[in-house]
C-alpha positions as CSV (number, residue, x, y, z in Angstrom):
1,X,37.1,-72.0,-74.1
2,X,33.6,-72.4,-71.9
3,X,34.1,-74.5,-68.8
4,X,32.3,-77.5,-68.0
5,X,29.6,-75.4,-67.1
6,X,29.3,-73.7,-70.3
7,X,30.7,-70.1,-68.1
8,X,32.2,-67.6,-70.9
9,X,35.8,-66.3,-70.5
10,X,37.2,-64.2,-73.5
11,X,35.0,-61.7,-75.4
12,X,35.7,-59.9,-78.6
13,X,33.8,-56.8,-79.5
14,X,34.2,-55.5,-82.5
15,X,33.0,-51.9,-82.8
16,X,34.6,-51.0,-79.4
17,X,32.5,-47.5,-79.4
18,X,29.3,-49.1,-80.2
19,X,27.0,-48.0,-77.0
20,X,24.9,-51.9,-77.9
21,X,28.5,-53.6,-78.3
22,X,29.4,-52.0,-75.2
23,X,26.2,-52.8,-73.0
24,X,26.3,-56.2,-74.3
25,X,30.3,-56.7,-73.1
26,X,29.2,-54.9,-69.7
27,X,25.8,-57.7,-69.9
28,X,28.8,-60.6,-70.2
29,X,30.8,-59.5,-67.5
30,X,28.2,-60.2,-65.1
31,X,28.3,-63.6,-66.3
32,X,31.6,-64.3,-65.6
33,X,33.8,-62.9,-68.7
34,X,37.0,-62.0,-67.3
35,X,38.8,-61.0,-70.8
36,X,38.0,-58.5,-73.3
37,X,39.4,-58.1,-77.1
38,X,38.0,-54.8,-78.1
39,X,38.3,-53.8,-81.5
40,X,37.0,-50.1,-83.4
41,X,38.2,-47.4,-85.8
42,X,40.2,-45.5,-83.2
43,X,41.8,-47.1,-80.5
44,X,41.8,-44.1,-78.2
45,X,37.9,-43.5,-78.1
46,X,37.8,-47.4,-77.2
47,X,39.9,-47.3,-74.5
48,X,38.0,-44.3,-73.3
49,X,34.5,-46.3,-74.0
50,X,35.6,-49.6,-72.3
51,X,34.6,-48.3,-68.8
52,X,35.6,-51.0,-66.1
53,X,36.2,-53.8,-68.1
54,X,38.9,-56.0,-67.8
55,X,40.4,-55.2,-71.4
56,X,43.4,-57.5,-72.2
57,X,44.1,-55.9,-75.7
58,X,42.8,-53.2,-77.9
59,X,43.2,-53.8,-81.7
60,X,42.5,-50.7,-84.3
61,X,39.9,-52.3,-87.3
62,X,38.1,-50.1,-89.3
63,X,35.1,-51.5,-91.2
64,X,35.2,-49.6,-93.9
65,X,38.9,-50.7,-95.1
66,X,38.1,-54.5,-96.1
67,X,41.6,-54.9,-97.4
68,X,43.2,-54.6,-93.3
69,X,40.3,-57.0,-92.7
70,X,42.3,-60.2,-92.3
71,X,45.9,-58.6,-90.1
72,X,43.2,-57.1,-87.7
73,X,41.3,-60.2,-86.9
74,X,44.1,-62.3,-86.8
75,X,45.7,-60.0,-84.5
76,X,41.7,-59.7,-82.7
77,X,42.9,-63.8,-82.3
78,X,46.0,-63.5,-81.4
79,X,45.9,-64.1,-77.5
80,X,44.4,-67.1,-77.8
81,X,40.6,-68.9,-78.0
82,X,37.6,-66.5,-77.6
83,X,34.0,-67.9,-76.8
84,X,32.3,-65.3,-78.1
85,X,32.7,-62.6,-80.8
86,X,30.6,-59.6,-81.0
87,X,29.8,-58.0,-84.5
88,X,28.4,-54.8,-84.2
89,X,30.1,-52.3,-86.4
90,X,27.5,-49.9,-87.7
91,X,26.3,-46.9,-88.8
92,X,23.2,-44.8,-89.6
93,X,22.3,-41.9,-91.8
94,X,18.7,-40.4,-91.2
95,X,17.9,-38.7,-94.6
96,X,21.1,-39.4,-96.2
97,X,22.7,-37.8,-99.5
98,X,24.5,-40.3,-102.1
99,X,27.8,-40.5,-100.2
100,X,26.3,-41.4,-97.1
101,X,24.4,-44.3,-98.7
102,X,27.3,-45.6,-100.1
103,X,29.2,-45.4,-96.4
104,X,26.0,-47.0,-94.5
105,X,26.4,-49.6,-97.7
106,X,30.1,-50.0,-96.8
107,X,30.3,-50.3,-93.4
108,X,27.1,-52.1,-92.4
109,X,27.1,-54.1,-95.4
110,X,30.4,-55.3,-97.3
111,X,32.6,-54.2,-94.5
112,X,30.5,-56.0,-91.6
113,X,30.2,-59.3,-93.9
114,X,34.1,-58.9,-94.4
115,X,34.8,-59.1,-90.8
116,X,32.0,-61.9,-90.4
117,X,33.9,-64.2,-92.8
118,X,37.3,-63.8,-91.4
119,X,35.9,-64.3,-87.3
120,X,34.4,-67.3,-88.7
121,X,37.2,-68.8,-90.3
122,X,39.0,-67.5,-87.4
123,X,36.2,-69.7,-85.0
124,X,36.2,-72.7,-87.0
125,X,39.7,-73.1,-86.6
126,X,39.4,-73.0,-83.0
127,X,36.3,-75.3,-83.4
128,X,34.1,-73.2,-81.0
129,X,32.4,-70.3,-80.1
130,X,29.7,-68.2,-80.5
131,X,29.1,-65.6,-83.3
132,X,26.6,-62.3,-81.9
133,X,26.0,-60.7,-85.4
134,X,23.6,-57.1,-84.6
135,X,21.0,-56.7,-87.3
136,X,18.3,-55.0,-87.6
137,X,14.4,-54.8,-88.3
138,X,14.8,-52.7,-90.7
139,X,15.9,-55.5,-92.9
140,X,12.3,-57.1,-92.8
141,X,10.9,-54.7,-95.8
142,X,11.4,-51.9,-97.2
143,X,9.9,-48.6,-95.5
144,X,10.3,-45.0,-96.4
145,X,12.0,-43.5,-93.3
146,X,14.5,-46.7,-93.4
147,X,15.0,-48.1,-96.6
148,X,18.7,-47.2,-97.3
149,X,20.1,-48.5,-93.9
150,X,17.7,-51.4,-93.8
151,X,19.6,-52.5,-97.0
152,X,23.0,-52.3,-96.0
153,X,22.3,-54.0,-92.6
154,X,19.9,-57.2,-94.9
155,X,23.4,-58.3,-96.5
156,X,24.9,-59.0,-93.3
157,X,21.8,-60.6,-92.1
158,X,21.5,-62.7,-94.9
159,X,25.6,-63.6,-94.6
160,X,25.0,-64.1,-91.2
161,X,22.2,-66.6,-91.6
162,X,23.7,-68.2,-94.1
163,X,26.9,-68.8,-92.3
164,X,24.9,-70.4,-89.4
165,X,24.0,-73.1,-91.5
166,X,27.2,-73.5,-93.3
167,X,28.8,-74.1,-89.6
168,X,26.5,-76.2,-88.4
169,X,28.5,-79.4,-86.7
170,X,31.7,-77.0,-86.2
171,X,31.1,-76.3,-82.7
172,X,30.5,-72.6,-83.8
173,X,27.3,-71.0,-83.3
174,X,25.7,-68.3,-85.0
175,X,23.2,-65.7,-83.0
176,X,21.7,-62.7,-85.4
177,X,20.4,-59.9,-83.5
178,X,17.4,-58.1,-84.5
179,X,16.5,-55.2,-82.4
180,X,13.6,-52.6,-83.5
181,X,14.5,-48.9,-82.6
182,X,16.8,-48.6,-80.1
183,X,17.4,-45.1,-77.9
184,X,20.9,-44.6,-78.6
185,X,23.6,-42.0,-79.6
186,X,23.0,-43.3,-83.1
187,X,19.6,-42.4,-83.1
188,X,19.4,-39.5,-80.8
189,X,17.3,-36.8,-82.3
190,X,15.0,-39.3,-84.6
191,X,11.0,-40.3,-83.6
192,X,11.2,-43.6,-81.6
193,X,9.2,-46.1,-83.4
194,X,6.5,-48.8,-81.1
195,X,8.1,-51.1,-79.2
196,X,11.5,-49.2,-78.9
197,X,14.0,-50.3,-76.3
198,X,17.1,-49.7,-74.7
199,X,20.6,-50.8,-75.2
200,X,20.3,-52.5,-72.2
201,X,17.3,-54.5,-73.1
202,X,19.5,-55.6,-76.5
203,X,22.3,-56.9,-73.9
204,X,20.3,-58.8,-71.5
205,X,18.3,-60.4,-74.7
206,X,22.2,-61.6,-75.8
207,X,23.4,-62.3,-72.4
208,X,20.6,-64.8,-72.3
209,X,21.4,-66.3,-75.6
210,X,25.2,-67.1,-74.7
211,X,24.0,-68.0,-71.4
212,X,21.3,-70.9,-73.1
213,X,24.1,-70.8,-76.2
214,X,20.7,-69.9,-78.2
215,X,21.7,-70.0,-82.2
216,X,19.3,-68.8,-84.7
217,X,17.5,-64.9,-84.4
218,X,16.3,-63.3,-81.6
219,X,13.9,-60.0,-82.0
220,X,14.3,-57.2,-79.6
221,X,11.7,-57.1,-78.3
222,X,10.0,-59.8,-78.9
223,X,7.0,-58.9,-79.7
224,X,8.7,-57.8,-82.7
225,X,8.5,-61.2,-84.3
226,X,4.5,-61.1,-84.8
227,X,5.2,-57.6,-85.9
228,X,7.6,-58.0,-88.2
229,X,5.0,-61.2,-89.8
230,X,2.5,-58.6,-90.0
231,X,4.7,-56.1,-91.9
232,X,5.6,-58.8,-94.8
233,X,2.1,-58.7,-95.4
234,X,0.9,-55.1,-95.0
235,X,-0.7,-53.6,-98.3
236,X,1.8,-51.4,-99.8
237,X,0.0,-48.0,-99.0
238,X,-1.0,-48.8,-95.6
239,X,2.4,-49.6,-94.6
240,X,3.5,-46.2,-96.1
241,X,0.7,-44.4,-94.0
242,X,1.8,-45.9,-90.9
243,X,5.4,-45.1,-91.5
244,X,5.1,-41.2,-92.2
């Protein structure tokens, strides 16, 4: 549980090899986290991944199997309260075929708003804590080079959103996460769009909403807020030019 001060103990990150997830858990360190719960696909490459952070368990969840949803987070909770839980399974397909649709519609989407319910039952039991969900701006409108992951990452957006409101008065707080392009090993190889940023930047942006216990959704940058209002309205072809 935060101390009087509002100072952050135990962390859970799930997607343990997540290169955000991770710079975010390196981000809360700094501000005093001395206890991590990382969870991921393959418990090896997270260990390997977790660098010099004080890791007090490492608990194998895979997004894409909904059904070991409820053991893993359970067993994610199982060392007592965490103040903050980090949701940033994901993954992205640049040109994908049929079958990688349907994975980027399973993992970022039904699996990632499967593991969002069961940490928030999980936090409301506790009666605190703070929810970091990672969206995206790709869930703002559809564009050509995006479309496909932009849709699996809007249903946990929209989940996430909702939720906030639904635990409103718990004592649990929901944060969504809306970075533009990010340079990452996820998108390594692909055209950076304007505005793009670092992992880094994500985690300080997040560091500073568990610091302030910010709720609601932050853009990263942003400057990506404005942009994003402009892209709702952009005539259709425009918007198509400018995203070739």
């Amino acid at each position: 549980m935060r101390d009087g001060l509002g100072g952050i103990d135990t962390v859970a990150l799930i997607g343990g090899t997540s290169e955000i997830g991770l710079a975010i858990a390196h981000e809360l360190k700094a501000l005093g986290a001395s206890r991590f719960v990382l969870a991921g696909r393959d418990p090896e490459l997270v260990e390997e991944a977790s660098g010099n952070l004080p890791v007090a368990n490492v608990i194998a969840v895979d997004a894409a199997d909904i059904t070991a949803h409820r053991d893993a987070v359970h067993a994610i909770f199982s060392g007592g309260d965490i103040d903050v839980v980090v949701v940033a399974a994901g993954v992205l397909h640049t040109h994908p075929n049929a079958e990688q649709i349907a994975a980027m519609a399973l993992v970022n989407g039904a699996g990632s708003v499967s593991l969002l319910a069961e940490v928030a039952d999980q936090l409301r039991a506790q009666g605190h804590g703070q929810l970091i969900v990672l969206s995206s701006m790709a869930v703002v409108r559809p564009r050509p080079s995006n479309y496909w992951y932009g849709a699996s990452k809007a249903a946990l957006d929209f989940a996430a959103r909702g939720l906030a409101d639904e635990l409103e008065d718990t004592g649990v707080q929901v944060t969504v996460i809306r970075p533009g392009f990010v340079h990452s090993k996820m998108t390594k190889g692909m055209a950076p769009a304007p505005f793009a940023s670092k992992s880094e930047d994500v985690a300080r942006a997040v560091a500073d909403a568990v610091q302030k216990s910010t709720g609601g959704v932050i853009w990263v940058p942003k400057i990506l807020r404005m942009v994003s209002f402009l892209l709702q309205w952009l005539p259709r072809p425009l918007l198509h030019r400018l995203d070739r």
